[in-house]
DOPAKE-122857 format. One record per residue (C-alpha): residue in three letters; x, y, z. Coordinates in steps of 0.2 Angstrom, whole numbers, plus 5000, padded with zeros to 4 digits. Example, Ala and Ser with C-alpha at 12.3 -4.5 7.8 and 13.67 -1.06 7.14 Angstrom:
<kolbas>
ALA506249785039;SER506849955036;
</kolbas>
This chain:
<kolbas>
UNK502244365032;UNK502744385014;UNK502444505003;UNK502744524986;UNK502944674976;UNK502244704959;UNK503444854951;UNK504644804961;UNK505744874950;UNK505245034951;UNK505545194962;UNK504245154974;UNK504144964974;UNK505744964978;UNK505945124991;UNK504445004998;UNK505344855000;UNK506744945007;UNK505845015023;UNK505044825022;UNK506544775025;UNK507344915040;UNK505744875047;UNK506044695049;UNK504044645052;UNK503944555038;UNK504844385034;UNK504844365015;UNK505044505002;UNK504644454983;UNK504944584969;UNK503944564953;UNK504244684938;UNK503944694918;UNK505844714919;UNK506344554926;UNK508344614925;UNK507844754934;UNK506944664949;UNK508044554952;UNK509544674955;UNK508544764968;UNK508244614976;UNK510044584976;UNK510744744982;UNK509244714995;UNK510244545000;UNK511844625000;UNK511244735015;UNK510144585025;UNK511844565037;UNK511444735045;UNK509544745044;UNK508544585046;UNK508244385044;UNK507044395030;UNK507144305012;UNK507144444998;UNK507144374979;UNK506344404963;UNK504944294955;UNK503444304946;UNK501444274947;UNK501544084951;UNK503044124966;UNK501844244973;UNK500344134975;UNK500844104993;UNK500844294998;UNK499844355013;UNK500144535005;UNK500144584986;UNK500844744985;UNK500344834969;UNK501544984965;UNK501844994946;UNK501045114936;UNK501245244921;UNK501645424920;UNK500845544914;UNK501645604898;UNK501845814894;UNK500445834883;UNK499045684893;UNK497545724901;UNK497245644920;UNK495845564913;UNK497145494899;UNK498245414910;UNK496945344921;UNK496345254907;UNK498245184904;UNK498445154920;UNK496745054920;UNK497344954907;UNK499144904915;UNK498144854931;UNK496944734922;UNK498644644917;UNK499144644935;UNK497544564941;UNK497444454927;UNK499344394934;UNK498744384951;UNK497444264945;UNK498144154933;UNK499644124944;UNK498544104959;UNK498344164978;UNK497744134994;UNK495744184999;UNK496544275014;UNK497744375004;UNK497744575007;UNK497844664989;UNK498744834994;UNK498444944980;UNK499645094978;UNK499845134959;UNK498945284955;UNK497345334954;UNK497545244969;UNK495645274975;UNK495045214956;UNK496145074956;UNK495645014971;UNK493945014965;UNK494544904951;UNK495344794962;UNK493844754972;UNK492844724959;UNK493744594948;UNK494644484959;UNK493144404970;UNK493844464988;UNK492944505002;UNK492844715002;UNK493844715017;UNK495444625011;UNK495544784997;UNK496544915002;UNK497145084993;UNK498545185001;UNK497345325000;UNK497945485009;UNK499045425020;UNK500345495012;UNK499445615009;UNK499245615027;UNK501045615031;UNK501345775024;UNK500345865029;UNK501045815046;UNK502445845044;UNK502346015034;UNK501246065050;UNK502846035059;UNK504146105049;UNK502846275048;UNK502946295066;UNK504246225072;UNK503846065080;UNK504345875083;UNK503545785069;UNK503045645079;UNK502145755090;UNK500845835076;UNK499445745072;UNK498045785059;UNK497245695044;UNK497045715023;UNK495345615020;UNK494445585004;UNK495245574989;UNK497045544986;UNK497145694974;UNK496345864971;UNK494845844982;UNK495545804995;UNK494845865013;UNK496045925027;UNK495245875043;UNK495946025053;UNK494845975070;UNK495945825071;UNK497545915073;UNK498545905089;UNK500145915096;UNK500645785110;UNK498945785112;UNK498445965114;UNK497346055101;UNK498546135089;UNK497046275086;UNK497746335103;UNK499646375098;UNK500346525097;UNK500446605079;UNK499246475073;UNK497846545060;UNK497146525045;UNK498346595036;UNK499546475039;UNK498146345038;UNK497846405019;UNK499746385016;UNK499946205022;UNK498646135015;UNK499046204998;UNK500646134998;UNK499945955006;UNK498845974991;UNK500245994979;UNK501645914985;UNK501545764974;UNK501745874958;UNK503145984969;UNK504145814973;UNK503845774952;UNK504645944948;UNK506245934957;UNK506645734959;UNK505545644945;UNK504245564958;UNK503845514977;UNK504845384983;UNK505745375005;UNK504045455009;UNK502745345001;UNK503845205006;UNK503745255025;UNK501845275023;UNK501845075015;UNK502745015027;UNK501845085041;UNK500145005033;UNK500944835031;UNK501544835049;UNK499944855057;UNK499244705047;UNK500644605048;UNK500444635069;UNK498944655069;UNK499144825076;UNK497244875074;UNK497845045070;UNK496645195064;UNK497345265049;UNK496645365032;UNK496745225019;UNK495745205004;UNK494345075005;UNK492645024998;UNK491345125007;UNK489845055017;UNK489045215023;UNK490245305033;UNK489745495031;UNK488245445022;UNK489645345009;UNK489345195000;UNK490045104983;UNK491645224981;UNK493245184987;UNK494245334998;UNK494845365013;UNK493945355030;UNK494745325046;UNK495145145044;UNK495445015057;UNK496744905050;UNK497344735056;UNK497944555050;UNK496344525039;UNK496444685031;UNK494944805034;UNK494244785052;UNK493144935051;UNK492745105044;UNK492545235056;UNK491345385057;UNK492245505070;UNK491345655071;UNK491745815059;UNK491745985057;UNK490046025046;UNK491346105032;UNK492445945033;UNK491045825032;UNK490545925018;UNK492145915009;UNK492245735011;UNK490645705003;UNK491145814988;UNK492745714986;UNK491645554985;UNK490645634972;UNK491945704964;UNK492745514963;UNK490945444956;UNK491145574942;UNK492745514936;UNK492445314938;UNK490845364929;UNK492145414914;UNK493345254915;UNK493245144901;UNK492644974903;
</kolbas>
């Protein structure tokens, strides 16, 4: 499977292609970036390491290289600047991603392609995505909150002292501030984590607040997300690329789940080779079905604002 990278470049596009590449799922990496320079040092300190990790062909190209990928994995993206508005850089942002479809196009792909949108606002531009470059809605997919997801996870575990791997819970909804912790999916090997020792909802107000914030928290201290959302890439692209049928919180374009339609967020999302295999309505808490719906509408509102 190849998949080619658009930002590249950057600090996630090439965190991404770094756990791509540790992974070992894929066969052929491609890095694309506005700085040409850049992306093809990456993909040259990537080579470098290809003795000790996998059998896979890394390089740097452009548009007409990437016409072959089965995965188009859209990372670049703008940040917001000191004295900018959310909705200011959306509209920047939307502006750079028009370019990058208009690249996909012009330089081609396949009708089977995934597009694996990650730039942010990863729901919006997803949204974008879907609508302007003719794919089936299912072959559009946003990263969503699974990062989001992630860290809420993990924060879980580092609150009460458990094995990561063991705690399970979903973020669903928006990737951003309405956002819906889904706390009745929360276990622990299995087992309810409502039943733990020292668990309440005390705690449960504290984690969520910093799942909420950590993207502006990890901003403050380093500059912006990168091993993280890499991990949370990678673990998307694996389960098309081996068609793992995986249930996970990625953004897609929603055909009635929770009474949803026409806004792309995150559902639970069956994922496999041909991208979106099926949108899931697990049953809720009434507050957390709620929440989701609010984070829908609360999506509808600002694409209403997008120019264009």
């Amino acid at each position: 499977m190849k998949v080619s990278i658009i930002g590249g470049g950057g600090r996630v596009g090439s965190c991404a292609a770094f756990a791509l590449q540790c992974g070992g799922a894929v066969s052929e990496i491609q890095l694309l970036d506005a700085n040409v320079a850049l992306a093809e040092g990456e993909a040259l300190d990537l080579l470098h390491g290809a003795a000790f990790a996998a059998d896979q062909r890394i390089y740097a190209g452009d548009y007409a290289r990437a016409a072959d990928s089965d995965i188009f994995l859209i990372t670049a993206g703008l940040r917001r600047k000191p004295d900018e508005s959310r909705l200011d850089l959306i509209h920047r942002n939307v502006g750079l991603f028009r370019q990058i479809l208009e690249g996909i196009r012009t330089g081609g792909f396949r009708k089977d392609a995934i597009v694996f949108v990650v730039s942010n606002p990863v729901d919006i531009l997803t949204q974008l995505a879907a609508k302007e470059l003719g794919l089936c809605w299912r072959q559009v997919i946003g990263l969503g909150t699974q990062l989001d997801t992630s860290r809420f996870c993990s924060l879980i575990a580092d609150e009460l002292k458990l094995a990561p791997t063991q705690v399970r819970a979903l973020i669903l909804g928006e990737h951003g501030d309405s956002m819906a912790p889904i706390w009745s999916s929360a276990t622990v090997n299995g087992l309810p984590l409502a039943g733990l020792p020292g668990f309440n909802p005390a705690i449960q107000t504290r984690i969520f607040a910093r799942t909420r914030g950590s993207g502006a928290e990890v901003i403050q201290r380093k500059g912006g997300a990168g091993w993280a959302v890499a991990l949370a890439i990678c673990d998307t692209i694996h389960a098309i690329a081996l068609d793992q049928r995986r249930l996970q919180p990625v953004s897609s374009l929603q055909q009635g789940a929770y009474g949803i339609r026409n806004i792309c967020l995150s559902v639970p999302t069956v994922i496999g080779r041909k991208g979106v295999l099926d949108q899931v309505e697990i049953a809720l808490w009434p507050k957390e079905k709620t929440a989701l719906q609010n984070s829908a509408r609360a999506l509808q509102e600002t694409l209403q604002k997008v120019k264009g």
